[in-house]
C-alpha positions in Angstrom: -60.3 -27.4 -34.9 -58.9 -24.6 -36.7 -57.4 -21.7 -34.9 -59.2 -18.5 -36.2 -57.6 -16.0 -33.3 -56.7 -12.8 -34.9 -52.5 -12.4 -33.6 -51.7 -8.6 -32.8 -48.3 -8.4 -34.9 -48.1 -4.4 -34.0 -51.1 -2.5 -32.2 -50.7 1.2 -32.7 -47.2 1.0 -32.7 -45.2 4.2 -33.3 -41.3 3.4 -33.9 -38.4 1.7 -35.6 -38.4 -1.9 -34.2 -39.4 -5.5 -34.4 -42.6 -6.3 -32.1 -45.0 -8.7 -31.0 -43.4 -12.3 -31.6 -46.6 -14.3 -31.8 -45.8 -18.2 -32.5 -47.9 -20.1 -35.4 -48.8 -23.3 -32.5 -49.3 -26.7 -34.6 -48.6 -28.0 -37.8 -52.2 -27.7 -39.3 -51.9 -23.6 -38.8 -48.6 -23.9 -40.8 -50.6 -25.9 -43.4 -53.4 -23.7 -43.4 -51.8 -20.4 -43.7 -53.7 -17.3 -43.3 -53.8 -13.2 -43.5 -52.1 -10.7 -42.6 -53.1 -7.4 -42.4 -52.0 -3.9 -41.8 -53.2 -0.3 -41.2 -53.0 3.0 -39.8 -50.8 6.0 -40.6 -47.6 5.2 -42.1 -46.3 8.8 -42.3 -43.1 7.5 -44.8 -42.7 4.2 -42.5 -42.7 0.7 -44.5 -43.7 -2.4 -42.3 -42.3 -5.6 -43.0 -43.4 -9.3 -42.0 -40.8 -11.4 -41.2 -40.8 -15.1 -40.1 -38.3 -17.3 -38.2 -38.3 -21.3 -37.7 -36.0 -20.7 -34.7 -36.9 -16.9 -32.7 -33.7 -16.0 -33.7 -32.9 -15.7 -37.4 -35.4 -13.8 -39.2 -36.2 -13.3 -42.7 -38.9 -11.3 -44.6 -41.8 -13.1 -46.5 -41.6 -12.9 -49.8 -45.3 -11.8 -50.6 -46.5 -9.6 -49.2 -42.9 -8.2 -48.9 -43.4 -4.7 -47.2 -46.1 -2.6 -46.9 -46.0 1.4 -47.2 -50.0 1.6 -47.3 -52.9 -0.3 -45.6 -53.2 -3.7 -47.1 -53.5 -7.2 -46.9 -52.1 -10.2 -48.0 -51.8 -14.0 -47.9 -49.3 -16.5 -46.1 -49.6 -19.5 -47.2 -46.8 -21.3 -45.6 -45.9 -19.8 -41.9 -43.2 -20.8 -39.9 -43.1 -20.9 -36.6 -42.6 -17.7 -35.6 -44.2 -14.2 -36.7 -43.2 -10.6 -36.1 -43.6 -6.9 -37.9 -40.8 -4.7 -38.1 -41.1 -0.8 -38.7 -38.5 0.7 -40.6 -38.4 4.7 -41.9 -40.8 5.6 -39.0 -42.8 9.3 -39.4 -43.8 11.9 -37.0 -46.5 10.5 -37.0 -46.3 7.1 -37.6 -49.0 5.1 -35.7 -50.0 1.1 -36.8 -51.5 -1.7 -36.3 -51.5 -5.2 -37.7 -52.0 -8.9 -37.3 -52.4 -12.2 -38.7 -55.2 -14.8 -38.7 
């Protein structure tokens, strides 16, 4: 059975910072992909997924890279591990995202 859980990567999240770790579970979720989405008021900030196969090295997908408005975008290869990063936070910075 697929998993079709929406993963909060940030929820209303205001600073500079990496948060919510959420791990992709089995191998048919890595095969499967999904979306990630993200929106709220960026106020100059630029959100970044990243992905790690350990927890501990992390790199930025490739597409979508960064996003400095509401968007979306697919992952079509996950690895096991997930997270946003805020970078160039506003005043009044305040976002969400996730993946599913």
């Amino acid at each position: 059975m697929v998993d079709y859980t929406v993963h909060n990567l940030l929820n209303g999240a205001t600073l500079d910072g990496s948060y919510n770790v959420i791990t992709i579970k089995n191998s048919i979720d890595k095969m499967r992909g999904g979306r990630v989405y993200v929106f709220g008021t960026f106020d100059g900030a630029t959100v970044t997924i990243e992905m790690s196969q350990d927890g501990v090295v992390w790199q930025p997908v490739t597409s979508p890279a960064a996003f400095t408005a509401a968007g979306h975008g697919v992952i079509e290869w996950p690895l096991q591990y997930m997270r946003a990063t805020i970078s160039n936070d506003g005043a009044g910075t305040v976002l969400k995202a996730g993946f599913y």
